[in-house]
Phi, psi and omega in degrees: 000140174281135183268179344294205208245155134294344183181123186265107146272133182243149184276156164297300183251127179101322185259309205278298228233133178279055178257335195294331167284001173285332199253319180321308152322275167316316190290307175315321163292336189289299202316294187314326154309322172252064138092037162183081186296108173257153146291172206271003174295328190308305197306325184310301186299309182281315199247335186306131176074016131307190157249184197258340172296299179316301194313297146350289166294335181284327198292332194274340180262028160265002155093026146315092189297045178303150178292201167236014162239022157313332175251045135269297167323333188269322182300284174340298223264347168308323191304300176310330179289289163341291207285336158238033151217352169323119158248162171302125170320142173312141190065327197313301201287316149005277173299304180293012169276314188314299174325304168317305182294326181259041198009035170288132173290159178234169158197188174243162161192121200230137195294345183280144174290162172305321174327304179310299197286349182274300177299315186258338179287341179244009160282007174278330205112312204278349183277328149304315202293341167260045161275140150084008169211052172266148168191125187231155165301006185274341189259316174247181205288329179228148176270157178302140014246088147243162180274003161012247176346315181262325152314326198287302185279349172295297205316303164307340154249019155069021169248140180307084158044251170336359202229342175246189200248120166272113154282123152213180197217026163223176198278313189311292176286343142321322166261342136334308164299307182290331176287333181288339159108046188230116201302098202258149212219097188279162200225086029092016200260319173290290187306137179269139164357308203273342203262356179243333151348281186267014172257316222273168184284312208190157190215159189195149194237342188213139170301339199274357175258333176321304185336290198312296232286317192292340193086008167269181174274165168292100179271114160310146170088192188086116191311189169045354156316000000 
């Protein structure tokens, strides 16, 4: 692909917004409470770049005693944890200034509800610079990894596949880019290295490498940079 992208999508939780230990956290304890105790690697390795639907079905059939309002519950109590310690991944306003300056459009797209992103983009910072460019699995017929989701938000901005860039940082939204027919770009910092390896376009380990990777220059300045 020629760099820089017409337009860069990023997953959300783990690129954008620092959550995924947090709701790992909150989802272990729930498990364990009904009955089925995990690490938090166990958690990772099953459920990270899932829905909260997926998470569920998989616990009970691992012999998880869930309630039948368990994922209302995790929701509840992921929001609340979130909403007072989510911070921005490191560097990421960073990258989207980079973006700003070089006009490129961005958008989001996620296995996660609007719900989740209404609590974490604006204790982030983050909730102006994605209005109207928010896309949850919620918006289309599948969840990752189909490309739904990411097809969905190129088509709203009226660019063509090919022309744009995918972020993620799990193996699931990773083949969500490459089936969407998109230059897929793994973010490695959480995730170990090898499981995004044979999917991904290009792999990075620190936000401060994307510029390069994208074809900008390196925007200086910005909170949370």
């Amino acid at each position: 692909m020629i760099m820089p992208p017409d337009m860069v999508i990023f997953d959300c939780d783990g690129v954008l917004v620092d959550s995924e230990m947090i709701t790992n956290r909150v989802m272990q304890a729930s498990l364990a409470e009904h009955g089925l105790p995990l690490e938090i690697d166990d958690i990772m390795d099953l459920f990270v770049g899932g829905t909260m639907q997926g998470v569920m079905d998989l616990a009970l059939s691992m012999g998880a005693k869930l309630p039948g309002d368990w994922l209302n519950q995790m929701y509840s109590e992921m929001h609340a944890v979130l909403a007072r310690e989510v911070e921005p991944v490191a560097g990421a306003i960073a990258v989207l200034d980079a973006l700003d300056a070089a006009g490129i459009p961005y958008a989001i797209g996620s296995n996660g509800p609007h719900a989740k992103m209404a609590v974490t983009l604006p204790k982030c910072g983050l909730q102006e610079r994605f209005e109207g460019r928010r896309f949850s699995r919620e918006d289309v017929a599948n969840p990752k990894p189909a490309p739904d989701v990411y097809l969905k938000a190129a088509s709203e901005a009226g660019i063509v596949p090919s022309r744009c860039v995918v972020i993620e940082d799990s193996a699931n939204g990773a083949k969500a880019g490459v089936a969407a027919g998109m230059f897929t770009i793994g973010f490695h910092v959480e995730t170990p290295k090898e499981r995004l390896a044979s999917i991904c376009d290009a792999l990075f380990a620190n936000m401060s490498e994307l510029p390069t990777l994208l074809g900008l220059k390196p925007h200086s300045g910005g909170a949370g940079s």
